[in-house]
C-alpha positions as CSV (number, residue, x, y, z in Angstrom):
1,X,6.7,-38.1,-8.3
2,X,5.5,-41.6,-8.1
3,X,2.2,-40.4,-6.9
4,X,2.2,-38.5,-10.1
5,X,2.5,-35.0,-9.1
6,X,3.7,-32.8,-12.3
7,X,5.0,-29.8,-10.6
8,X,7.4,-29.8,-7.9
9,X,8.8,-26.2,-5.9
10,X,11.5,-26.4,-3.8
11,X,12.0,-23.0,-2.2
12,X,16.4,-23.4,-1.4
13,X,19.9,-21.2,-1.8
14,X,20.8,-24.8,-1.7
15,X,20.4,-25.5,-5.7
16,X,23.7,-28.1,-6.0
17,X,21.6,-30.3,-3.3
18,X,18.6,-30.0,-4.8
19,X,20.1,-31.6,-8.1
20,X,21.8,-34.3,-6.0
21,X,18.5,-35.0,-4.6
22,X,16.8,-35.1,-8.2
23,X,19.6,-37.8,-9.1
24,X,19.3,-40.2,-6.6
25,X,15.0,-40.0,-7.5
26,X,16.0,-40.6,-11.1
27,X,18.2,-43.2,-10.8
28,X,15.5,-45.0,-8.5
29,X,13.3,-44.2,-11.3
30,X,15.5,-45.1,-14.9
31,X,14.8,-41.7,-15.8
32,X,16.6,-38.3,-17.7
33,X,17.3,-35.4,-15.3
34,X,17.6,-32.2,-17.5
35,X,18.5,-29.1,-15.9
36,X,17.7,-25.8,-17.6
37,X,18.6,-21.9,-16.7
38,X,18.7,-19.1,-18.1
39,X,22.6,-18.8,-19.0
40,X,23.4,-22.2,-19.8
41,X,20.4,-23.3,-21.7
42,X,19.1,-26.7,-21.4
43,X,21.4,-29.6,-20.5
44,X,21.3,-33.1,-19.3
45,X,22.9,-34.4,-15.7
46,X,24.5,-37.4,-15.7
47,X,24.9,-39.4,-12.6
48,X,26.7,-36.5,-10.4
49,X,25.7,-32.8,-10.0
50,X,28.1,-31.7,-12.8
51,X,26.7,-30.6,-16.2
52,X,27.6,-32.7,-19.6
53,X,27.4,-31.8,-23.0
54,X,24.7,-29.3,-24.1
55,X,21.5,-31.1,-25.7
56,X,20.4,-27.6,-27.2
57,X,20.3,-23.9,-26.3
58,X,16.7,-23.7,-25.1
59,X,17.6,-19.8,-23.5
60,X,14.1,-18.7,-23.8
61,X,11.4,-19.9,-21.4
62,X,8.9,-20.4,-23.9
63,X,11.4,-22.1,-26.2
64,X,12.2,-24.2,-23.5
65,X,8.6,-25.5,-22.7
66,X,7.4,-25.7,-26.3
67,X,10.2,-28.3,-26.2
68,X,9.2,-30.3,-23.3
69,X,5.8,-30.8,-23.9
70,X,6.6,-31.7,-27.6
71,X,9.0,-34.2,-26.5
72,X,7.6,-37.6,-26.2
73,X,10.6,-39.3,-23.9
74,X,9.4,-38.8,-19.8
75,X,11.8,-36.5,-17.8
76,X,12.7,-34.8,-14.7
77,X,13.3,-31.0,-15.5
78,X,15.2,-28.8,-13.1
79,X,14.0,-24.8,-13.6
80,X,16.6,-23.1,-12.1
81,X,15.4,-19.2,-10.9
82,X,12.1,-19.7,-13.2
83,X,10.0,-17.5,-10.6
84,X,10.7,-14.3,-12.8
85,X,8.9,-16.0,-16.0
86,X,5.5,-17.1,-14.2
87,X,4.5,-13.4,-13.5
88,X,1.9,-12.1,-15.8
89,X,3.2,-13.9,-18.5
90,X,0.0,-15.9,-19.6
91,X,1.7,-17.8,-22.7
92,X,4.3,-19.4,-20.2
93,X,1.6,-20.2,-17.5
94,X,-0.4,-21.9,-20.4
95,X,2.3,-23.9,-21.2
96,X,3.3,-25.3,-17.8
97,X,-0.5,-26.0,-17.7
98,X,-0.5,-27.9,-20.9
99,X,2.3,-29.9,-19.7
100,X,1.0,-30.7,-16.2
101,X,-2.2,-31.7,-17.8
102,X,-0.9,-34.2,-20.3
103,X,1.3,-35.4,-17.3
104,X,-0.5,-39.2,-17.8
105,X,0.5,-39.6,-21.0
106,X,3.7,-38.3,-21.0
107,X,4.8,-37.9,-17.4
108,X,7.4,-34.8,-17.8
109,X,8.1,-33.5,-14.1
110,X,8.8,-30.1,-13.9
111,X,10.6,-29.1,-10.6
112,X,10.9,-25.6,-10.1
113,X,14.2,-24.4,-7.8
114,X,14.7,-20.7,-6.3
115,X,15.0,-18.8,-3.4
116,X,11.1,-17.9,-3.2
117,X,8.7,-19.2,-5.7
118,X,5.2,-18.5,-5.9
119,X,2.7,-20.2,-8.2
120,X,-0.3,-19.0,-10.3
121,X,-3.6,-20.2,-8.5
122,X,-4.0,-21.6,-12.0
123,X,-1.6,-23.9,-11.5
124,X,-1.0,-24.5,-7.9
125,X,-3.4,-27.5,-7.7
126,X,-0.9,-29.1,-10.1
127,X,1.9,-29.1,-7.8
128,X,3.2,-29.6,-4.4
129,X,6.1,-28.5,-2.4
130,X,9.0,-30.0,-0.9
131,X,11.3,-28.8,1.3
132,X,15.2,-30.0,1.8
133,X,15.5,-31.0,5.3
134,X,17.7,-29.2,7.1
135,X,20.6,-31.0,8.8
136,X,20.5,-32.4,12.4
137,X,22.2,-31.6,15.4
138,X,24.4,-34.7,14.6
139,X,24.9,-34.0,11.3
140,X,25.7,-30.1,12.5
141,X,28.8,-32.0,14.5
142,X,30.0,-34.3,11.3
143,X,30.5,-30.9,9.4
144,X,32.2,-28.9,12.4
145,X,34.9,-32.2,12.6
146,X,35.2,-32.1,8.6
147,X,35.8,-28.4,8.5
148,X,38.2,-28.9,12.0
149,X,39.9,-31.8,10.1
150,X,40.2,-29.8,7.0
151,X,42.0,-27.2,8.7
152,X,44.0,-29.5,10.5
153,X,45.4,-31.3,7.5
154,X,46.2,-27.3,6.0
155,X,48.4,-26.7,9.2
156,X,50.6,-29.5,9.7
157,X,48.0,-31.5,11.5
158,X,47.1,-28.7,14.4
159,X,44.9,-29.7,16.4
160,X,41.6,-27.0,17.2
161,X,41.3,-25.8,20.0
162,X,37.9,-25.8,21.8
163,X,35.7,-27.9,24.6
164,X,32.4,-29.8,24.6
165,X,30.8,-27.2,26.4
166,X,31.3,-24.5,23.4
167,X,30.8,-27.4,20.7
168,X,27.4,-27.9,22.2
169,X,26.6,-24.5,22.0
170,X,28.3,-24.0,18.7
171,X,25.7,-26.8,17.3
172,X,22.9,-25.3,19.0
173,X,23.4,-21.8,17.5
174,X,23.7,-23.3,13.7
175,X,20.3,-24.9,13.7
176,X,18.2,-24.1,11.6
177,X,21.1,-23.2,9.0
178,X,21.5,-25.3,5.3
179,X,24.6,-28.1,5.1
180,X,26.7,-25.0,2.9
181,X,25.9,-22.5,5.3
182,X,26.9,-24.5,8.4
183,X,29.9,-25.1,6.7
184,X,30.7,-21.4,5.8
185,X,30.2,-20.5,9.1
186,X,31.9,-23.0,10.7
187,X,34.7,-22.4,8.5
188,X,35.0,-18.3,9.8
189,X,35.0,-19.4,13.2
190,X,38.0,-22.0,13.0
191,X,40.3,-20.5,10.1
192,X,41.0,-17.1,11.5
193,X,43.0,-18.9,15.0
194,X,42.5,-22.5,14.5
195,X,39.9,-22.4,17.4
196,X,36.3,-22.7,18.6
197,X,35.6,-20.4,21.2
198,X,32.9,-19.0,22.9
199,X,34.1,-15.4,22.1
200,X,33.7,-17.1,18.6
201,X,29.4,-17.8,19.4
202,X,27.8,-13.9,18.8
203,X,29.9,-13.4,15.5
204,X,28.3,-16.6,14.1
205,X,24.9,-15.4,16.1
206,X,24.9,-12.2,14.3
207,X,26.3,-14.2,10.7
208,X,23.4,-16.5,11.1
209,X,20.8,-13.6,11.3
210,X,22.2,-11.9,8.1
211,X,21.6,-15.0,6.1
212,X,18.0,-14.6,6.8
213,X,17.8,-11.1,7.3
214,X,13.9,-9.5,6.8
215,X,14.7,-6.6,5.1
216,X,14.2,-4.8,8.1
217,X,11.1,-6.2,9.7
218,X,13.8,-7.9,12.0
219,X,16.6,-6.5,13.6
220,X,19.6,-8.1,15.5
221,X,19.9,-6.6,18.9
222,X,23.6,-6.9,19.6
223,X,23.9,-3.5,22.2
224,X,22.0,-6.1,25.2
225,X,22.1,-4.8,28.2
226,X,22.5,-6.1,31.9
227,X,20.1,-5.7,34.6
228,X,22.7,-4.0,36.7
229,X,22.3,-0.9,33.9
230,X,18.4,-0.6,34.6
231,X,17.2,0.8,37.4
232,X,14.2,-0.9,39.3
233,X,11.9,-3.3,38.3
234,X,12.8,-5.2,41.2
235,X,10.3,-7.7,40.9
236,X,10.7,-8.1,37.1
237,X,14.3,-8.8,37.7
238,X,13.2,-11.6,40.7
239,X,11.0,-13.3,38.0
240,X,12.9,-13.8,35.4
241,X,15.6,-15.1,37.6
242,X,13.1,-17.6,38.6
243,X,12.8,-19.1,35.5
244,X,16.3,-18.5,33.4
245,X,17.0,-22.2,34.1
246,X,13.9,-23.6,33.0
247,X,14.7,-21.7,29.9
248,X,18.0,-21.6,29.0
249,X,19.0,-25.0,29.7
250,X,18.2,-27.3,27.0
251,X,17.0,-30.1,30.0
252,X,15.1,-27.8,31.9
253,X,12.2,-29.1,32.2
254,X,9.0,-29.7,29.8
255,X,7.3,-26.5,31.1
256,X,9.4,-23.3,29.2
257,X,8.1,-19.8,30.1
258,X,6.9,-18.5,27.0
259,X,6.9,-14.7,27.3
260,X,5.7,-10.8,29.1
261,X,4.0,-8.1,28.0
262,X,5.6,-5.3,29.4
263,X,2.6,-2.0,30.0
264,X,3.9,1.1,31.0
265,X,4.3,4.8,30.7
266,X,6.2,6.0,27.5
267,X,10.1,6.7,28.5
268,X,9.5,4.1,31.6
269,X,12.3,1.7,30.6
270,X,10.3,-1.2,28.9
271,X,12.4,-1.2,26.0
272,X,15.5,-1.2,28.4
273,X,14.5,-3.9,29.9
274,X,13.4,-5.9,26.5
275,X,17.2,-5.7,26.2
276,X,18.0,-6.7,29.7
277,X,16.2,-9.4,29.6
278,X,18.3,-11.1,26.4
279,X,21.5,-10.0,28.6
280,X,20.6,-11.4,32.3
281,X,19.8,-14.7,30.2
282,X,22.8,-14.4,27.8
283,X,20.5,-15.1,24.3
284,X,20.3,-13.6,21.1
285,X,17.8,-10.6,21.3
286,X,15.7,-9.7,17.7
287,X,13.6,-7.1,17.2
288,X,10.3,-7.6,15.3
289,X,8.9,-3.9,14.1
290,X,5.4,-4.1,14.4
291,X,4.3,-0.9,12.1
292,X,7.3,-2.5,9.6
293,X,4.7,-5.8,9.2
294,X,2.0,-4.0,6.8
295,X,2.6,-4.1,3.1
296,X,0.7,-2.7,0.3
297,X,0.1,-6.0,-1.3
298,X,-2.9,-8.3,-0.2
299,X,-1.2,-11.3,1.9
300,X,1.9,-10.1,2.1
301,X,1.5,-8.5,5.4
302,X,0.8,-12.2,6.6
303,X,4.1,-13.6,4.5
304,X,6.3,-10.9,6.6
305,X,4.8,-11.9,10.1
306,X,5.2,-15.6,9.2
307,X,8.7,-14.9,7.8
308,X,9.6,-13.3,10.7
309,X,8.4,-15.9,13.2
310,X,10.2,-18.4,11.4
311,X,13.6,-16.6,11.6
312,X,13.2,-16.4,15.3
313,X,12.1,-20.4,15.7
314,X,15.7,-20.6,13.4
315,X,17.4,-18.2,15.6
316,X,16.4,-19.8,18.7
317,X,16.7,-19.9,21.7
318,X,16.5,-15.6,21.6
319,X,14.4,-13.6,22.7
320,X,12.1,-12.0,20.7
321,X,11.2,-8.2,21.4
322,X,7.7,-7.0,19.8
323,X,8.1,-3.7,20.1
324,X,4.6,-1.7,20.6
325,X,2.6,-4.4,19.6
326,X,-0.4,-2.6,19.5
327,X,0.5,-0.7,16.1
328,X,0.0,-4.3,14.4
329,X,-2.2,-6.4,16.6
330,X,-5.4,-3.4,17.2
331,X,-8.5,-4.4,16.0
332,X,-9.5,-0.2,15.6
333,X,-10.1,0.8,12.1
334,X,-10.7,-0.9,8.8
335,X,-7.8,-3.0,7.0
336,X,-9.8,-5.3,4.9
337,X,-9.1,-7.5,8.2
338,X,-5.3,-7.4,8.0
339,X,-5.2,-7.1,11.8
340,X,-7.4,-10.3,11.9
341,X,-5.3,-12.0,10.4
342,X,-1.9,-11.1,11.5
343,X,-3.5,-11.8,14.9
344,X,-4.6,-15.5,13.7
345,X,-1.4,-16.2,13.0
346,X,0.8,-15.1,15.6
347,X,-1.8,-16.4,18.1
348,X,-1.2,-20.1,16.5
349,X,2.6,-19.6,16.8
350,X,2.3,-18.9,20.3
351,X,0.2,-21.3,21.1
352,X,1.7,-24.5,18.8
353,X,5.9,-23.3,18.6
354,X,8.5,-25.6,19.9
355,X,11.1,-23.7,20.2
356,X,12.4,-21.1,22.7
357,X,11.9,-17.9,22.0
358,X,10.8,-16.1,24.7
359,X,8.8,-13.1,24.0
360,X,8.9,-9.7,24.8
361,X,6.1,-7.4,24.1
362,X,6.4,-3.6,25.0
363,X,3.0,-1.7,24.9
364,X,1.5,1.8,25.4
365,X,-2.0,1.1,25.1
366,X,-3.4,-2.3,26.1
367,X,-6.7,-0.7,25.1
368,X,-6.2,-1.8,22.0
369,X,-5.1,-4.9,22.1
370,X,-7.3,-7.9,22.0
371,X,-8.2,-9.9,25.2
372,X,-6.6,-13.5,23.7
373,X,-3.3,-12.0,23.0
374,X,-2.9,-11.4,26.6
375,X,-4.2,-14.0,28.1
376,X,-1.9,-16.1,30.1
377,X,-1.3,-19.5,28.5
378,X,0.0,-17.1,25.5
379,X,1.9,-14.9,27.7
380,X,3.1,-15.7,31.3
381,X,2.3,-12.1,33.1
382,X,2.0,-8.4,32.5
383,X,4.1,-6.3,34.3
384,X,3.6,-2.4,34.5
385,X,6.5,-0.4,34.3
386,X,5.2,3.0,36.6
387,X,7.3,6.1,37.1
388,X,10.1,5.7,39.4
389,X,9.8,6.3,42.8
390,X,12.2,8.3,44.9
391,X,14.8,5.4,45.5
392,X,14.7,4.0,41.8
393,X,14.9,7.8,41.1
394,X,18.6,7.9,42.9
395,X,19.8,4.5,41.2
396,X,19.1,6.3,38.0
397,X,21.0,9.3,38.4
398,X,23.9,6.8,39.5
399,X,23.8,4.6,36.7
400,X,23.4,7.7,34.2
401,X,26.3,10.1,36.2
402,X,28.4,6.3,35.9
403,X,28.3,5.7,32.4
404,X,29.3,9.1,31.6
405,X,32.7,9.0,33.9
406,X,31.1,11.2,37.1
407,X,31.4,9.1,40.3
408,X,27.9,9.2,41.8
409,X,29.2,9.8,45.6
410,X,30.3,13.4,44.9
411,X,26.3,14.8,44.1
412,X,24.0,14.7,46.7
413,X,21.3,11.8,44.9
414,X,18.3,12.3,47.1
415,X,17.7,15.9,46.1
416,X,18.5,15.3,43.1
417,X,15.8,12.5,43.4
418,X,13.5,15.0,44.6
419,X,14.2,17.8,42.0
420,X,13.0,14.5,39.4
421,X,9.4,13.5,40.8
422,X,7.5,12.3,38.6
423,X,10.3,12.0,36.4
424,X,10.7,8.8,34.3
425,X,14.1,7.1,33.1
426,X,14.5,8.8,30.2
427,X,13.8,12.1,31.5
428,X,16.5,11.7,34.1
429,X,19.3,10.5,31.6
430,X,18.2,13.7,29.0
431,X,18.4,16.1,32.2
432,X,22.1,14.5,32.8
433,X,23.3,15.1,29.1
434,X,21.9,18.7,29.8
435,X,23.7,19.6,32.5
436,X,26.8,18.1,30.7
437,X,26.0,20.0,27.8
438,X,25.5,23.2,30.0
439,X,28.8,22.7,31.7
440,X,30.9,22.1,28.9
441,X,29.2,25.1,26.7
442,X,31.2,27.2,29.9
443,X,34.2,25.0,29.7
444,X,33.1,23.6,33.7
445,X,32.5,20.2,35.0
446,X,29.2,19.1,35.7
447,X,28.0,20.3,39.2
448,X,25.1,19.3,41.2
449,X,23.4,22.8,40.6
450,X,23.4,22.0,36.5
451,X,21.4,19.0,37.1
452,X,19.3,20.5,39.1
453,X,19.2,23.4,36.7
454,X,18.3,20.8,33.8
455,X,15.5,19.4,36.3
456,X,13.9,22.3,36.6
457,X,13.8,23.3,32.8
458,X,12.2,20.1,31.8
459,X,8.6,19.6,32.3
460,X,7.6,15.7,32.4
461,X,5.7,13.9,30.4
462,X,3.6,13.3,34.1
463,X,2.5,16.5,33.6
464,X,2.5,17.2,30.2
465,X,0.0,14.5,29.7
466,X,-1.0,14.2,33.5
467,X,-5.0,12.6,32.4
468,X,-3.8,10.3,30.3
469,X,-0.7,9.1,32.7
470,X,-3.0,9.2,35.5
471,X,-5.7,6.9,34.1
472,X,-3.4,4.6,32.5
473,X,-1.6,3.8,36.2
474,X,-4.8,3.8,37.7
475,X,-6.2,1.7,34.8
476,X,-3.1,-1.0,35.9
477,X,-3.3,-0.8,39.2
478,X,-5.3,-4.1,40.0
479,X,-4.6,-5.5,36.4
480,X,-1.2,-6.1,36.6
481,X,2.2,-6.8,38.4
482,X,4.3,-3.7,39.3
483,X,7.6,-4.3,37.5
């Protein structure tokens, strides 16, 4: 304002700060705050984000700015949810522009609050945005010992019941959050048993992701897995062993590993172990849906991508599973350069983000995917997931015969292992719930001859599409680490 900027946006849910904000600038400043929306009209603020008495109705937008630029007295106006009004509604745009323009003579600030506010290009070199900070980590612990007080003083001074170790984490997981949200969260956690626990961490995890939920272009993961439930990918386990230090603790070093793309034949386990990966480290896993990215609209495509990396920089530290990457990131075909694009910007996240996400990429086809995408610097390694071999085969069978209540030591594994070449994961687990579905059509428990049975009804997908399978491994062999 004092550099004489006539249109403000402030993209918030937090529309009570915002007005506290626009106080303390007027009362720096001498000046009027009015604060205008569509059910209450036009009012003035006095000193203290309450409303006083109603200067006049002003309900319709254009009424409303036909009065501010007439007025010759300078003010700060708060539009509360004007976005609606702006779109294809040239007399209204006009009128903002009027005002804007006449800003030196009579220098009316108009500061536009909502949820998501885009400008005409007519009048976005008018304006500039400003964004309410979000609160620190020290802040984050102020409001979890006002709420803890708060309940406290409701329950005949109680103490809560937590430790230092949890309270870290518990500031840690609300970052990224607004002062109201912290505190509604916060709140859930402590008034249902007066205590902050870490059983008390994935509800707000999964809380947290709602409030910025993508409309589907993001998903919270919360059926993680453990390594112990995937069979193989020895090595791939080994690595990320390695390095869960250097990444999970919040001293770990200045060197974070940033991420893996994970190559592989279709039904191989990649995705398995995109979950795995979130439940050997313990983090928060999201799912970004590539083919969800593209929108009809020219630049929204880009919005959704940025959107969604900025959830996950929120959400850190997570893991963040692209999910066939190539659907978005392939350069084949003609999108007016969407693909371009898309790849501009995730490939200046990678490179520039603080936070830790580590990322996940699952592909089919690195074909298609562009050479400084996969480049390491962007991504630490590629690993290719190959069809099991004979032992990986048996530890399968185990974990699949397990988690459906058979004990593994009454079939006889390595003929079953054999029966499965060229098998991959899934193909094993859909031969189990075959024989179990065999078995139980004849009232029987599942023997060794129904699996073997199932194996012999299914034809792979190793020889299905045998060319393609067979040049993609050979393809990998010397360009990538066996998972």
């Amino acid at each position: 304002m004092d550099a004489s900027i006539p249109l403000v946006v402030i993209e918030t849910f937090e529309e009570k700060k915002a007005e506290e904000l626009l106080l303390a600038v007027a009362r720096q400043r001498f000046a009027q705050v009015h604060r205008w929306s569509l059910t209450d009209g036009l009012t003035q603020l006095n000193e203290g984000p309450r409303l006083v008495a109603r200067e006049t109705k002003l309900n319709e937008p254009i009424e409303l700015l036909r009065h501010i630029k007439a007025s010759h007295e300078p003010g700060i106006y708060l539009l509360c949810d004007f976005h609606p009004f702006l779109d294809n509604q040239p007399e209204i745009t006009r009128l903002v522009k009027d005002i804007a323009l006449n800003h030196l003579n009579v220098p009316h600030s108009l500061v536009f609050v909502s949820h998501r506010f885009e400008l005409p290009p007519e009048l976005s070199r008018y304006a500039t945005r400003y964004s309410i900070p979000l609160p620190s980590d020290d802040k984050i612990l102020d409001l979890v010992r006002e709420e803890a007080k708060a309940w406290s003083q409701k329950n005949g001074n109680t103490r809560i019941k937590t430790d230092n170790r949890t309270l870290q984490k518990l500031v840690a997981t609300l970052q990224g959050l607004s002062t109201s949200d912290v505190r509604r969260l916060v709140r859930a956690a402590i008034w249902d048993d007066g205590a902050i626990s870490a059983e008390d961490l994935p509800r707000i995890n999964k809380s947290k992701f709602q409030l910025m939920d993508l409309e589907g272009i993001v998903s919270f993961e919360s059926d993680v897995d453990d390594f112990a439930n995937v069979g193989g990918l020895h090595n791939l386990k080994q690595w990320l062993q390695q390095r869960r230090a250097a990444f999970v603790e919040e001293h770990g070093g200045e060197d974070k590993p940033k991420g893996i793309l994970l190559l592989g034949v279709q039904g191989g386990g990649k995705s398995l172990a995109a979950k795995a990966v979130a439940g050997m480290w313990g983090l928060v896993l999201l799912r970004l849906d590539m083919a969800a990215l593209y929108n009809k609209y020219i630049g929204e495509t880009e919005r959704n991508l940025r959107e969604a990396l900025q959830l996950a920089d929120a959400m850190s530290p997570c893991v963040l599973w692209m999910d066939e990457i190539e659907k978005a990131m392939s350069q084949e075909g003609s999108d007016n350069g969407t693909a371009q694009r898309l790849l501009g910007t995730l490939l200046t996240w990678m490179a520039e983000r603080p936070s830790r996400v580590f990322v996940v990429a699952t592909s089919n086809d690195i074909s298609r995917l562009p050479p400084e995408l996969i480049r390491k610097g962007r991504l630490d390694e590629i690993f290719f997931v190959d069809l099991p071999d004979a032992e990986v085969r048996r530890e399968i069978f185990a974990i699949h015969l397990q988690k459906r209540g058979m004990s593994p030591d009454g079939f006889d594994l390595a003929r079953l292992s054999e029966a499965s070449a060229g098998f991959n994961g899934a193909e094993i687990e859909q031969a189990v719930v075959a024989a179990q579905f065999a078995a139980g059509a004849e009232g029987a428990e599942v023997c060794e001859q129904k699996l073997l049975q199932a194996c012999t009804d299914t034809s792979p997908l190793s020889v299905v599409m045998a060319e393609k399978i067979a040049h993609l491994r050979h393809w990998a062999a010397d360009r990538t680490v066996p998972a």
